[in-house]
N, CA, C and O atoms as CSV, one atom per row, in Angstrom:
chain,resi,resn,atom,element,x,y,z
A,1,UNK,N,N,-9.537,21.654,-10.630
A,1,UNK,CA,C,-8.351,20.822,-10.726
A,1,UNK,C,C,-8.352,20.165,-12.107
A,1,UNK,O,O,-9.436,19.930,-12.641
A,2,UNK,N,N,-7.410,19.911,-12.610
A,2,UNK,CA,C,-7.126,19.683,-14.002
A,2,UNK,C,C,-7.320,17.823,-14.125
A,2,UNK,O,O,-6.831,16.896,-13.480
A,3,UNK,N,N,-8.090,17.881,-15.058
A,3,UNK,CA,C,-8.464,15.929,-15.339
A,3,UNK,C,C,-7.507,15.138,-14.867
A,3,UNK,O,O,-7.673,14.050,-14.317
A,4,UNK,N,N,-6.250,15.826,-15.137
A,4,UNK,CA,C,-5.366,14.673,-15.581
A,4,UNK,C,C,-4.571,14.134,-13.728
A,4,UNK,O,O,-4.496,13.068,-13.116
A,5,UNK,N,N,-4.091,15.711,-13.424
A,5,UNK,CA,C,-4.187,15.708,-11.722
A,5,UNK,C,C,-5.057,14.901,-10.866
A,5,UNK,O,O,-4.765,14.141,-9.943
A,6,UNK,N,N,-6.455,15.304,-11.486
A,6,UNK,CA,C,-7.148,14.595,-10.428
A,6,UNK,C,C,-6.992,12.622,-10.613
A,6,UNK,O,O,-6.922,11.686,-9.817
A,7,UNK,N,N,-6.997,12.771,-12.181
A,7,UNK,CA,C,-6.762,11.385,-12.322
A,7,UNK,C,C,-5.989,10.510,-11.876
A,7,UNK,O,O,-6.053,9.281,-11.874
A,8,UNK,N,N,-5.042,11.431,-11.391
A,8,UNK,CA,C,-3.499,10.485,-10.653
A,8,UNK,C,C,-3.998,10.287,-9.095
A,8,UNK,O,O,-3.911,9.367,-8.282
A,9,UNK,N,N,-4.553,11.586,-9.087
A,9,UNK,CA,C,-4.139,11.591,-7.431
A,9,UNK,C,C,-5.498,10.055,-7.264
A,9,UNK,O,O,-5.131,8.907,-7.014
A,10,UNK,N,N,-6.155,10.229,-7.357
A,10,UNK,CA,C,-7.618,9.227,-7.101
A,10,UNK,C,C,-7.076,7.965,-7.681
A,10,UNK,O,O,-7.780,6.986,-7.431
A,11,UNK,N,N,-5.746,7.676,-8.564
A,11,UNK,CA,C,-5.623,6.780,-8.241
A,11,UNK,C,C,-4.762,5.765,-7.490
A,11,UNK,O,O,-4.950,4.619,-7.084
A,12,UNK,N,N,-3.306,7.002,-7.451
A,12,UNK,CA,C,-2.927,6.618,-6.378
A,12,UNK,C,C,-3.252,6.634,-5.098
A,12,UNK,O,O,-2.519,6.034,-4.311
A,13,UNK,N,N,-4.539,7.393,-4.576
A,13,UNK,CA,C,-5.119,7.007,-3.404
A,13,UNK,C,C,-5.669,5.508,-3.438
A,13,UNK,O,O,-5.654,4.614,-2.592
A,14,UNK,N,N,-6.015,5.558,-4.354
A,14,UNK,CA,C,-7.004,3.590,-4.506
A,14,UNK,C,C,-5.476,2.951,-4.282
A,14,UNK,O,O,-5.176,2.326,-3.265
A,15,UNK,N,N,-5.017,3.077,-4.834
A,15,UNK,CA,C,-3.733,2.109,-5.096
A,15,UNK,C,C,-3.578,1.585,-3.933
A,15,UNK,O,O,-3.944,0.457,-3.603
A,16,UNK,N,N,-2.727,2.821,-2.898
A,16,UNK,CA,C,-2.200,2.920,-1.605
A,16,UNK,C,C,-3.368,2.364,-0.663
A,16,UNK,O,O,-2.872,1.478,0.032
A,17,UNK,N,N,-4.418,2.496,-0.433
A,17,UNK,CA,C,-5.802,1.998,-0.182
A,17,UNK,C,C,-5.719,0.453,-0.276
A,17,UNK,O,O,-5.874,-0.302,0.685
A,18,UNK,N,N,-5.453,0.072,-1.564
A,18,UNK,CA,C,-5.263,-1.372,-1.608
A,18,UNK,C,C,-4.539,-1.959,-0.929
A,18,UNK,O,O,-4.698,-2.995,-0.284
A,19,UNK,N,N,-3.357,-1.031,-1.107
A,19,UNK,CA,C,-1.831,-1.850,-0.844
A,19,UNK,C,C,-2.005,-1.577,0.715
A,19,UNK,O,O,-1.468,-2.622,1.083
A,20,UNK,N,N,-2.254,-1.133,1.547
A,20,UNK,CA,C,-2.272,-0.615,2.948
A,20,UNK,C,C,-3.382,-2.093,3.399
A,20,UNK,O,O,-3.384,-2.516,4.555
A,21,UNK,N,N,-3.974,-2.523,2.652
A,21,UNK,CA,C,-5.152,-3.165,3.492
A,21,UNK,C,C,-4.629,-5.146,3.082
A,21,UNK,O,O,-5.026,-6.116,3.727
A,22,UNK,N,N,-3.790,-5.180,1.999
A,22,UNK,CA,C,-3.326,-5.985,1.609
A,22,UNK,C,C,-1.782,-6.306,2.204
A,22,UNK,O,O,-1.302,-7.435,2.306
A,23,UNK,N,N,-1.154,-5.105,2.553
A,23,UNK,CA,C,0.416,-4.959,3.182
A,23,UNK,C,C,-0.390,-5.828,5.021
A,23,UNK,O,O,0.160,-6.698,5.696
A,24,UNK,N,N,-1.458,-5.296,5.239
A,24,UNK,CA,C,-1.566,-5.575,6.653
A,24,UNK,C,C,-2.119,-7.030,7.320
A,24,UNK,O,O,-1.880,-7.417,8.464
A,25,UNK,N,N,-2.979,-7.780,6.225
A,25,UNK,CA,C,-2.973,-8.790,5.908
A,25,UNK,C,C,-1.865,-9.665,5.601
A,25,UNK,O,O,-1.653,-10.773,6.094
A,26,UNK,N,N,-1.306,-9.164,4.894
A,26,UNK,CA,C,0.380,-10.170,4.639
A,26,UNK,C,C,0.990,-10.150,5.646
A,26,UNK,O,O,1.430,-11.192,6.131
A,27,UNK,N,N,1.190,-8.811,6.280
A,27,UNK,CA,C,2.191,-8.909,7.889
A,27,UNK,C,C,1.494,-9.948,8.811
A,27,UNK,O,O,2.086,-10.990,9.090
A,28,UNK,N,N,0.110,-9.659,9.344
A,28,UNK,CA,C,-0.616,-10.607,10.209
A,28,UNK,C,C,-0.523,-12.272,10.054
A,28,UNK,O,O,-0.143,-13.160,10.817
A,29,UNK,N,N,-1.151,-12.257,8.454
A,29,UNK,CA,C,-1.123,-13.917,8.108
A,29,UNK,C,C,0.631,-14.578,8.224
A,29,UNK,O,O,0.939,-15.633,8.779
A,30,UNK,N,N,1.714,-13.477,7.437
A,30,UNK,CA,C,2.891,-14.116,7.126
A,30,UNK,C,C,4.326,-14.041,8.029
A,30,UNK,O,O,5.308,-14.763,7.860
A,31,UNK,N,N,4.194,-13.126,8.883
A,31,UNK,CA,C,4.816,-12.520,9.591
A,31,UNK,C,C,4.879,-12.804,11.147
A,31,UNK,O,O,5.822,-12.303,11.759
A,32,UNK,N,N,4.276,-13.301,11.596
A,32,UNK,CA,C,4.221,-13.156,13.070
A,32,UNK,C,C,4.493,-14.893,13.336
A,32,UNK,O,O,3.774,-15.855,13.064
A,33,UNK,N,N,6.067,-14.801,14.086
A,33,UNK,CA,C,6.445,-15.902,14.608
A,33,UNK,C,C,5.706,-15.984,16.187
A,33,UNK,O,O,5.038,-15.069,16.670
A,34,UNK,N,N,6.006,-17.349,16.879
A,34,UNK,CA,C,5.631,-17.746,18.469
A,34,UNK,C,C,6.172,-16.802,19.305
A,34,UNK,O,O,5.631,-16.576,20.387
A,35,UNK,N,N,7.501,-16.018,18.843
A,35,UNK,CA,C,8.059,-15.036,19.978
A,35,UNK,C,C,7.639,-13.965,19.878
A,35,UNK,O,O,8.144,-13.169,20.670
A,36,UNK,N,N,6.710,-13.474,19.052
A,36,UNK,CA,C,6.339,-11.665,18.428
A,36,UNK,C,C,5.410,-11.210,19.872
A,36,UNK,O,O,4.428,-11.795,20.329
A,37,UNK,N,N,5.945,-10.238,20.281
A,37,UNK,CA,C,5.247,-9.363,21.157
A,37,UNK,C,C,5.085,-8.303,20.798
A,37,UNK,O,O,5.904,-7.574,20.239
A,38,UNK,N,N,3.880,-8.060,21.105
A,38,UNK,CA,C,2.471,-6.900,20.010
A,38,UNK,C,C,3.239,-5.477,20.063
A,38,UNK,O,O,3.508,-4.717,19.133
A,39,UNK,N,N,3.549,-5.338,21.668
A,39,UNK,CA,C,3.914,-3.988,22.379
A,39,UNK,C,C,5.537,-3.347,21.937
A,39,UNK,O,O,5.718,-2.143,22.119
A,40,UNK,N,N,6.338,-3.944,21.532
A,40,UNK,CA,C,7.827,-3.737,20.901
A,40,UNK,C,C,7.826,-2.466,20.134
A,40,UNK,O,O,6.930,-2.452,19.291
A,41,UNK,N,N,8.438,-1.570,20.162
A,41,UNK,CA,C,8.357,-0.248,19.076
A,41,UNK,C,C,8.977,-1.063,18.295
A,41,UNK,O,O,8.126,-1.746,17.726
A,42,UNK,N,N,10.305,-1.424,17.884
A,42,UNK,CA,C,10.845,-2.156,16.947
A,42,UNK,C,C,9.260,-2.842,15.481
A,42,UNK,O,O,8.880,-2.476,14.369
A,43,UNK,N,N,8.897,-3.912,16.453
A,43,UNK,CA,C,7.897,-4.704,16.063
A,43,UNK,C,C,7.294,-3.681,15.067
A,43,UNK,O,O,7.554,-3.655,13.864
A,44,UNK,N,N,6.259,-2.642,15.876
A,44,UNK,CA,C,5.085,-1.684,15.426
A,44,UNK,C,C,6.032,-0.793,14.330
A,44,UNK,O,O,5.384,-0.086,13.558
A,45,UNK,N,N,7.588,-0.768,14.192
A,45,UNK,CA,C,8.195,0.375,13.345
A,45,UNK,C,C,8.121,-0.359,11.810
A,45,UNK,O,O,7.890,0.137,10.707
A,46,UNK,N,N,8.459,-1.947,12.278
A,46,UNK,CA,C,8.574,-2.863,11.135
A,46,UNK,C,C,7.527,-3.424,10.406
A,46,UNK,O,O,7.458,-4.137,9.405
A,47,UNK,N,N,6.647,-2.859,11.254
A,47,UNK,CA,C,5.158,-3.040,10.797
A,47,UNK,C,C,4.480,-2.134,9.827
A,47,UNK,O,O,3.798,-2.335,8.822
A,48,UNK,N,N,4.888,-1.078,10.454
A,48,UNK,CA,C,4.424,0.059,9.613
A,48,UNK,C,C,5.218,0.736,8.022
A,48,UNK,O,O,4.659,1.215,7.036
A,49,UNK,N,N,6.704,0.527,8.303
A,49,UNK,CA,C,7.075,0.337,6.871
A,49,UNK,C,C,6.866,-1.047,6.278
A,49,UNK,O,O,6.670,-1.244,5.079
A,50,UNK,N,N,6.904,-1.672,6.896
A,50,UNK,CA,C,6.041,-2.671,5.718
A,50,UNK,C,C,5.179,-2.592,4.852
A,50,UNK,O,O,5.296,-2.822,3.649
A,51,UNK,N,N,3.855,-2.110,5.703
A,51,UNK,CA,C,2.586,-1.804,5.089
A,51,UNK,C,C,2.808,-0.588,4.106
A,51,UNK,O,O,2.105,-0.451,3.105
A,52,UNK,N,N,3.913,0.367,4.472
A,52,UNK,CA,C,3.844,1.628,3.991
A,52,UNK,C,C,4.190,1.245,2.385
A,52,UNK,O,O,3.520,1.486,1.381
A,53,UNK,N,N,5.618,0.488,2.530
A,53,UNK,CA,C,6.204,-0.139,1.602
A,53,UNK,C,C,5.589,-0.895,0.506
A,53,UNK,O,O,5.751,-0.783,-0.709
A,54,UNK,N,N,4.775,-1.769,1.258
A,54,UNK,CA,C,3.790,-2.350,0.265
A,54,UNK,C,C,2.764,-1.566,-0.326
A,54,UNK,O,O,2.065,-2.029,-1.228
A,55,UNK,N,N,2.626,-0.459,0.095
A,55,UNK,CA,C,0.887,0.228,-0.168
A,55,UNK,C,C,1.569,0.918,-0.898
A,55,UNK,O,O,0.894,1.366,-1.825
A,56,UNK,N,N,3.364,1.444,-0.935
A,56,UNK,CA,C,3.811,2.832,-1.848
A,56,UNK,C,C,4.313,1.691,-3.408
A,56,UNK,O,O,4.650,2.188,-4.483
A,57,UNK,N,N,4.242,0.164,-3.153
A,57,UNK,CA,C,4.437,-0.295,-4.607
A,57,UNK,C,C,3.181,-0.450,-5.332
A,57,UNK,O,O,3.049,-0.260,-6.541
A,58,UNK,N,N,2.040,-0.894,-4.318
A,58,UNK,CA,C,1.017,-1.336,-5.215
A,58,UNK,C,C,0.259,0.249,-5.842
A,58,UNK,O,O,-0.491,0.323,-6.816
A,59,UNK,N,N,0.646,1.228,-5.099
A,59,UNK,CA,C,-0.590,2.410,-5.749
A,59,UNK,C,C,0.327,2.723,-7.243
A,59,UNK,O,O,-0.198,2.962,-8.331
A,60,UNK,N,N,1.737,2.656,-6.986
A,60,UNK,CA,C,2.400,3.095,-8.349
A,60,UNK,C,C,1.924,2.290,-9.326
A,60,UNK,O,O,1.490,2.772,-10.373
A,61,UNK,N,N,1.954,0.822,-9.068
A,61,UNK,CA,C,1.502,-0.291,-10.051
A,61,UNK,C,C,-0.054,-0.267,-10.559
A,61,UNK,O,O,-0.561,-0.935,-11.460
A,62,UNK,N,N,-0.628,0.666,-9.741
A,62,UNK,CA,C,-1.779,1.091,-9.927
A,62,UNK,C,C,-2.019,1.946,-10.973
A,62,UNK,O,O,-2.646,1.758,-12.016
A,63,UNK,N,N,-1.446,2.899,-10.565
A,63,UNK,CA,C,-1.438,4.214,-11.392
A,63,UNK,C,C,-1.231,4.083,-13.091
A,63,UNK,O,O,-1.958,4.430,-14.022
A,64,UNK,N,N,0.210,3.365,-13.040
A,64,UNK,CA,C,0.843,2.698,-14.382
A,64,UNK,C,C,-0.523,1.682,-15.229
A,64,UNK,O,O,-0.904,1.741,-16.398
A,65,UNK,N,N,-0.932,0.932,-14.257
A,65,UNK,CA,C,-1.874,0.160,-15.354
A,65,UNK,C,C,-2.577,0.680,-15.808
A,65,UNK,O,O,-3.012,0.306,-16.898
A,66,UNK,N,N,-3.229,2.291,-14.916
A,66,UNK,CA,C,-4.772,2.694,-15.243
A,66,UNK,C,C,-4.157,3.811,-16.256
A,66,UNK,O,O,-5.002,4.584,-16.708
A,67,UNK,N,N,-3.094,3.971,-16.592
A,67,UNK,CA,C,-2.706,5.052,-17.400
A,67,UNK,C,C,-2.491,3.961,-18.632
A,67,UNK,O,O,-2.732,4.539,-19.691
A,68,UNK,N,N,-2.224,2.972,-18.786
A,68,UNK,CA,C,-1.489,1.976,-19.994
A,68,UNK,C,C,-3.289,1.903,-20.360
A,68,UNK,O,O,-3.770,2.163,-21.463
A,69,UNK,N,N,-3.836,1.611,-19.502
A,69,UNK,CA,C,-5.464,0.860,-20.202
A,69,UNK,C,C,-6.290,2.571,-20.401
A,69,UNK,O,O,-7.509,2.406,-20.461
A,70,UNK,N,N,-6.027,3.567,-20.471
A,70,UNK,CA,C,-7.116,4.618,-20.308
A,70,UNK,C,C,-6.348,4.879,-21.594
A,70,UNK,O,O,-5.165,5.081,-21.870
A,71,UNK,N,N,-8.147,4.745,-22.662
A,71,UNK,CA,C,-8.086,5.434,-24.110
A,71,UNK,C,C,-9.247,6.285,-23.932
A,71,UNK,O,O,-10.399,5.995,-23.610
A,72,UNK,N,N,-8.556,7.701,-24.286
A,72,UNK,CA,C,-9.315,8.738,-24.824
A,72,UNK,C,C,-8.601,9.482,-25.630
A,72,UNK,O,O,-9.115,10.447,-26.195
Protein backbone atom coordinates (compact mmCIF):
# COMPACT_ATOMS: atom_id res chain seq x y z
CA UNK A 1 0.00 0.00 0.00
CA UNK A 2 1.34 3.29 -0.95
CA UNK A 3 2.76 5.75 2.15
CA UNK A 4 0.63 8.24 1.44
CA UNK A 5 -2.80 5.87 1.46
CA UNK A 6 -1.81 4.29 4.32
CA UNK A 7 -1.12 7.62 5.91
CA UNK A 8 -4.68 8.82 5.54
CA UNK A 9 -6.39 5.88 6.20
CA UNK A 10 -4.50 5.39 9.94
CA UNK A 11 -5.37 8.60 10.39
CA UNK A 12 -8.58 8.94 9.82
CA UNK A 13 -9.13 5.81 11.74
CA UNK A 14 -7.45 7.64 14.95
CA UNK A 15 -9.48 10.57 14.20
CA UNK A 16 -12.93 8.74 14.07
CA UNK A 17 -11.55 6.64 17.16
CA UNK A 18 -11.32 9.86 18.97
CA UNK A 19 -14.30 11.43 17.86
CA UNK A 20 -16.54 8.17 18.53
CA UNK A 21 -15.24 7.97 22.18
CA UNK A 22 -15.51 11.77 22.73
CA UNK A 23 -19.10 12.08 20.60
CA UNK A 24 -20.26 9.38 23.37
CA UNK A 25 -19.15 11.11 26.31
CA UNK A 26 -20.74 14.42 25.19
CA UNK A 27 -24.15 12.60 24.48
CA UNK A 28 -24.06 10.85 28.09
CA UNK A 29 -22.62 13.91 30.14
CA UNK A 30 -24.73 16.65 27.87
CA UNK A 31 -27.62 15.15 26.56
CA UNK A 32 -29.76 13.16 28.64
CA UNK A 33 -32.73 15.06 30.19
CA UNK A 34 -35.13 13.48 33.46
CA UNK A 35 -37.55 12.12 30.67
CA UNK A 36 -34.85 10.09 28.37
CA UNK A 37 -35.75 6.47 28.16
CA UNK A 38 -32.71 4.23 27.25
CA UNK A 39 -35.04 1.73 25.13
CA UNK A 40 -36.67 4.44 22.38
CA UNK A 41 -35.32 3.63 18.73
CA UNK A 42 -35.76 7.35 18.14
CA UNK A 43 -33.40 7.97 21.31
CA UNK A 44 -30.63 5.06 20.18
CA UNK A 45 -31.06 6.60 16.22
CA UNK A 46 -30.15 10.13 17.72
CA UNK A 47 -27.56 8.72 19.48
CA UNK A 48 -25.83 7.13 17.02
CA UNK A 49 -25.69 9.94 14.43
CA UNK A 50 -24.52 11.98 16.87
CA UNK A 51 -21.57 10.07 17.74
CA UNK A 52 -21.25 9.24 14.03
CA UNK A 53 -21.40 12.96 13.31
CA UNK A 54 -19.05 13.92 15.77
CA UNK A 55 -16.42 11.11 15.10
CA UNK A 56 -16.93 11.98 10.96
CA UNK A 57 -15.79 15.89 12.05
CA UNK A 58 -13.11 15.17 14.39
CA UNK A 59 -11.16 12.36 12.11
CA UNK A 60 -11.31 15.00 9.09
CA UNK A 61 -9.89 17.67 11.54
CA UNK A 62 -7.53 15.08 12.20
CA UNK A 63 -6.35 14.20 9.07
CA UNK A 64 -5.99 18.08 7.97
CA UNK A 65 -3.73 18.87 10.97
CA UNK A 66 -1.49 15.77 10.54
CA UNK A 67 -1.10 16.64 6.86
CA UNK A 68 -0.48 20.72 7.66
CA UNK A 69 2.29 19.53 10.49
CA UNK A 70 3.97 16.43 8.39
CA UNK A 71 7.44 17.71 6.85
CA UNK A 72 9.21 15.47 4.66
Amino acid sequence: MPLMIRFMLTRLATGFAIGCAVGFVVWQNGFLSSSYTAGELENCLAQGLFIYFFASTISMGYLATALLLESE
